[in-house]
N, C-alpha and C positions, 0 to 999 in steps of 0.2 A: 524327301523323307529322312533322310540320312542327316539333314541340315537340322529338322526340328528332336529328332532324337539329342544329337548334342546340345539345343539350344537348350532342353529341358533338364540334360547332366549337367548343365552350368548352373542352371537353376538349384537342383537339387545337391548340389556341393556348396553354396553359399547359404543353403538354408541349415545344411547340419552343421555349417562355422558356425552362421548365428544362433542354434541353440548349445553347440559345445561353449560359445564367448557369454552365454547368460549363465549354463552353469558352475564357468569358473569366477564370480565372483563373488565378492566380499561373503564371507558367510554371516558377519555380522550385522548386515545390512541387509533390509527388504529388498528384494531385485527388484528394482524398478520397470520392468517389462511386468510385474503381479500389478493388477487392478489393488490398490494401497487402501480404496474406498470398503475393499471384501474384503482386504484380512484385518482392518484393525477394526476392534470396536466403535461403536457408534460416538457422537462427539460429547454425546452427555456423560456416556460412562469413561470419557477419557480425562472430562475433566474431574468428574469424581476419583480417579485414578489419582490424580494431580493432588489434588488437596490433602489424599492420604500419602503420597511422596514426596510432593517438592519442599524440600529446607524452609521455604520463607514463609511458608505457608502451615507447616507445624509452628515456628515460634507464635507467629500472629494467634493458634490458638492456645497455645500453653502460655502467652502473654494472658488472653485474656481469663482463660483460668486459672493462673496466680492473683489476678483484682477479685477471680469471684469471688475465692478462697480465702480473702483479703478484707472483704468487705463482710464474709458471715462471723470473722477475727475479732473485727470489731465490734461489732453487735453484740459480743459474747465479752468483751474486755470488760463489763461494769463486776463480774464474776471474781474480778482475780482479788476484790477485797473482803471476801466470801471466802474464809477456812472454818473447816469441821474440821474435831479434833475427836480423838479415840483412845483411850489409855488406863489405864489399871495405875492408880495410887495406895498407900501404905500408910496406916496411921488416921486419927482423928483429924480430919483439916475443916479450918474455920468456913461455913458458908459465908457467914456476913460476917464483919469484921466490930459493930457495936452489937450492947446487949439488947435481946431482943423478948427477955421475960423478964415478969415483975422481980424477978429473982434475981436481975442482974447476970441471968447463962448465959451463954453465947450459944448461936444455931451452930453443931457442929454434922460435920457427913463422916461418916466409921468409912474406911477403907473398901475400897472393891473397883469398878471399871467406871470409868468417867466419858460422858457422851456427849457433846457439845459443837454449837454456833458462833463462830467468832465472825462479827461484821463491820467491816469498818471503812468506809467509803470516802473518798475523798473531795471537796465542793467544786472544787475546779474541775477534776474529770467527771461529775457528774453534772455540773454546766455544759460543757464543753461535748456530752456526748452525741447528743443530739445532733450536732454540726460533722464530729468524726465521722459517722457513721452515713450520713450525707454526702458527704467528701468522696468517703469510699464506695456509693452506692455510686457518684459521678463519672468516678475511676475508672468501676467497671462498665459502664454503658460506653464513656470513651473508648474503651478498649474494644467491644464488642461492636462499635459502629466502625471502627478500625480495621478492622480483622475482616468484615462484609464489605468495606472496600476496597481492599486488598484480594478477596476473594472473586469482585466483581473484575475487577482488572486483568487479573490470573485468567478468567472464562475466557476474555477479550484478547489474550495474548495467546491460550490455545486453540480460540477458534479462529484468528489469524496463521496460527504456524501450520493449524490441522492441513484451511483451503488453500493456502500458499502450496503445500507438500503435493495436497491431490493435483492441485494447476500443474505444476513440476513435474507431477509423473505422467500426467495427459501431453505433456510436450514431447518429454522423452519417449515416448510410445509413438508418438505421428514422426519424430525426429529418426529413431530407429530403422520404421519401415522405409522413410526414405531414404536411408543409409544403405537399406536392404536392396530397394530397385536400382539405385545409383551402383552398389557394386553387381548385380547382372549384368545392366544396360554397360558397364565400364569392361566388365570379363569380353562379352560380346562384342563390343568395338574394339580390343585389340586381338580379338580370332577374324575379327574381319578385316584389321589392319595388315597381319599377317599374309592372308587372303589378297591383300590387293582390294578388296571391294571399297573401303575407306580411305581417305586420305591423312596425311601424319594430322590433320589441323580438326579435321574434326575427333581423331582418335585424343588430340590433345585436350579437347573441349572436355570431352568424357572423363579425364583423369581430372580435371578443374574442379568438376562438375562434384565429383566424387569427395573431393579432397573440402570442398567445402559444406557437403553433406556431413564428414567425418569430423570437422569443426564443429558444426550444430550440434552433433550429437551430444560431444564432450560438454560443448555449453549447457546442454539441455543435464545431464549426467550431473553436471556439478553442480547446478542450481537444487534439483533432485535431493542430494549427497546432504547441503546447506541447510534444506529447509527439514529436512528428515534429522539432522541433530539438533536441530532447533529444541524443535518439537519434544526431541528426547529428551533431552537438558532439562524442559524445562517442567517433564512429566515426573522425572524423577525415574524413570523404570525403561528398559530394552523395550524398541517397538516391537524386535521380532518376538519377544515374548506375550504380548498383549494381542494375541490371534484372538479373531470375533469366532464366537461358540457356537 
């Protein structure tokens, strides 16, 4: 009786290591011992996430909004030979410049405010517009078929880093618990090495045993570490901040 009461304080002394060793880390990092699948958002809203953060993916659309922006410029360019004019004159001034009665008068205008269409267009840019505005309709489709596949790729790179992260943390969680029974079964072959009921060769097994559990882990930990800044990188935004609602 006395045997299984301490086997169980062994037990229950490496369990509150292992949750004192999950809550001191990183704060800036999801613990990777949380199910990574519950706290982040879903993968469609991560990639919408994405598109509204990541750098490469604003220019791709502020590219393609300066061609749209570019292309309604030109449409609108045959204008710029198109002045109205508006002004207050002084004085009798000639309409027409010969005489326009038997009498040999001139048409004259009395003074007051002048309100007028000045049109004057030029042959070549009005050949030539037809194709400009062509050009720049082209421009823009280029850029907007641009930008959709840059956005198709982006999906494709965070739904590679998302299921890379979750593979990562489902390792580190089987890697963990085995870390967890390697140090029991390790406590208890050296209280029973102590004991005499063990030999040095098998108590040395246990500390082997352990030590390369302790390896995994760290593998499994950095792989974890890797794919979760990936991911971050390339979202534009803190994962611990993107908690599913």
């Amino acid at each position: 009786m006395g045997k299984l009461i301490k086997f169980l304080g062994v037990i229950l002394f490496f369990a509150l290591q292992h949750d004192v060793a999950a809550q001191q880390g990183n704060d800036s990092i999801i613990d990777p011992k949380m199910n990574i699948e519950e706290y982040l958002p879903p993968l469609d809203s991560l990639f919408i996430i994405g598109l509204k953060n990541n750098p490469l993916q604003r220019l791709e659309q502020a590219q393609a909004n300066s061609y749209y922006w570019n292309m309604h410029y030109v449409k609108r360019i045959w204008t710029q030979g198109i002045g109205v004019f508006y002004n207050y004159s002084w004085g009798n001034l000639p309409f027409f410049s010969g005489p326009l009665t038997s009498q040999g008068q001139n048409v004259t205008l009395l003074e007051g405010y002048r309100v007028g269409v000045d049109i004057r267009l030029n042959l070549f840019d009005y050949l030539g517009y037809k194709g400009r505005v062509g050009q720049a309709r082209e421009a823009w489709e280029v850029a907007k078929h641009k930008k959709d596949v840059e956005a198709f790729n982006f999906k494709k790179d965070v739904a590679d880093y998302y299921t890379n992260l979750v593979g990562a943390q489902r390792i580190f969680t089987a890697r963990n618990e085995d870390l967890f029974v390697q140090q029991v079964a390790c406590a208890v072959a050296e209280k029973e090495y102590k004991e005499g009921v063990i030999k040095i060769a098998e108590y040395a097994r246990q500390k082997n045993v352990l030590a390369i559990a302790v390896a995994a882990q760290e593998d499994a930990r950095r792989l974890y570490t890797n794919y979760y800044e990936r991911l971050q990188v390339i979202l534009g935004v803190k994962l611990n901040t993107l908690k599913r609602k």
